[in-house]
C-alpha positions as CSV (number, residue, x, y, z in Angstrom):
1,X,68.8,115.9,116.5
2,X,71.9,116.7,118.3
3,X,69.8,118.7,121.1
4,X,67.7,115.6,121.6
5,X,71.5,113.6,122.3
6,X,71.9,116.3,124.9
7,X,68.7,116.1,126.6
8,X,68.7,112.6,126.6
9,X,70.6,111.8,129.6
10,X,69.2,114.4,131.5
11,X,65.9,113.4,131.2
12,X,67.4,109.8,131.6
13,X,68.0,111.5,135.2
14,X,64.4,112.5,135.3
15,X,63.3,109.1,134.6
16,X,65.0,108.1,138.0
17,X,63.2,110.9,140.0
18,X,59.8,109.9,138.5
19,X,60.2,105.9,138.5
20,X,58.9,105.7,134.9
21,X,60.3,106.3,131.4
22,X,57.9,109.0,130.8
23,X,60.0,111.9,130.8
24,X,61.9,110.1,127.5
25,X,59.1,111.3,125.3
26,X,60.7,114.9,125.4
27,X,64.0,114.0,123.6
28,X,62.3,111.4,121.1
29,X,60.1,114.1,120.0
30,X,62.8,116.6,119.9
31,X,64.5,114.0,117.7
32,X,62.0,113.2,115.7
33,X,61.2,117.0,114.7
34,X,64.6,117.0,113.8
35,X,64.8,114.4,111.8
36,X,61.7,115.8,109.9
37,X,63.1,119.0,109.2
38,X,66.2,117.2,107.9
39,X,63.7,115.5,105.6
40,X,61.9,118.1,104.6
41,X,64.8,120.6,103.8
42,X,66.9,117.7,101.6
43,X,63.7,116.7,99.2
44,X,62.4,120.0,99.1
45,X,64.3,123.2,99.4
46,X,66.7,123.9,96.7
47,X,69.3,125.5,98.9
48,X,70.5,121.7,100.1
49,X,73.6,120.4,98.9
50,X,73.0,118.1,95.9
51,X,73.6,114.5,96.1
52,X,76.4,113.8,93.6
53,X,76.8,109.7,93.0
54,X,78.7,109.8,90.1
55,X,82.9,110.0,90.2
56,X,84.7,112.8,91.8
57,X,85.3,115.3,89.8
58,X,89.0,116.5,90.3
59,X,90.7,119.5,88.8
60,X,94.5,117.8,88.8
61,X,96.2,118.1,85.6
62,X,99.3,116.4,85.4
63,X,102.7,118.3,84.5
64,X,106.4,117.3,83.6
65,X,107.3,119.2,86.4
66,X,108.8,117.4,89.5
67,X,109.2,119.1,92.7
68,X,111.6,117.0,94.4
69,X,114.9,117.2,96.3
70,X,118.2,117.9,94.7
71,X,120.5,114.8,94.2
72,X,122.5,113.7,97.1
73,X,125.9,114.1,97.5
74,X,127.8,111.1,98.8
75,X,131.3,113.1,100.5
76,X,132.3,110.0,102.0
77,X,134.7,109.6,105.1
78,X,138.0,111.4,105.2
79,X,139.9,108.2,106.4
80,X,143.9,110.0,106.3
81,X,145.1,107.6,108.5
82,X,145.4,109.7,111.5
83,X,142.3,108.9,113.3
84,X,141.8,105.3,113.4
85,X,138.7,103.5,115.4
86,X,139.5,101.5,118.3
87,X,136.7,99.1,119.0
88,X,138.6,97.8,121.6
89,X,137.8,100.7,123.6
90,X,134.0,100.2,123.8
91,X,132.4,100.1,126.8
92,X,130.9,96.6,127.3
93,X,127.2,96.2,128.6
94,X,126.4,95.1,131.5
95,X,125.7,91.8,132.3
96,X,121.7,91.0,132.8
97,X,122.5,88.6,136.0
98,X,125.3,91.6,137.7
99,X,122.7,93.2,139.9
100,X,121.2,89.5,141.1
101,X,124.3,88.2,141.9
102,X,125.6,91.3,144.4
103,X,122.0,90.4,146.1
104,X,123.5,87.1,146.7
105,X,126.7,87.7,147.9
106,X,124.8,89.8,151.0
């Protein structure tokens, strides 16, 4: 089925060089042959997959055992009084309007 997708658009080519959709019938049969044996190999051969429709069958048991990070340690800030912030000091943003107004002034 998936070599009939590939042939598909070249014959679709073909079909252009012939001026008819007659050279289509090629990947539709390969398709269809496909589809057949896909059939035929899931209702009669034993070696497909079986269909399974009832609820997944998972092999998790559950334990008391978590595997999770160690507790954080909250240190804190070492505030000894000789480093103090100045906010004073931060650099202000520039105004959205700055760059229009030196195009004005020129």
């Amino acid at each position: 089925m998936f070599a009939s997708g590939v042939l598909t658009p070249i014959f679709f080519g073909f079909c252009f060089l012939a001026d008819n959709p007659g050279p289509l019938i090629f990947p539709l049969i390969v398709f269809l042959v496909g589809l057949a044996i896909t059939l035929y190999a899931r209702l009669f051969l034993e070696t497909a997959a079986p269909i399974n429709y009832g609820p997944p069958q998972v092999g998790f048991v559950p334990t008391t055992e978590f595997n999770a990070l160690p507790q954080g340690v909250n240190e804190g800030f070492a505030a000894d009084g000789n480093q103090q912030i100045r906010t004073s000091e931060l650099a202000q943003p520039n105004s959205v309007t700055e760059n229009t107004t030196r195009l004005l002034d020129s």
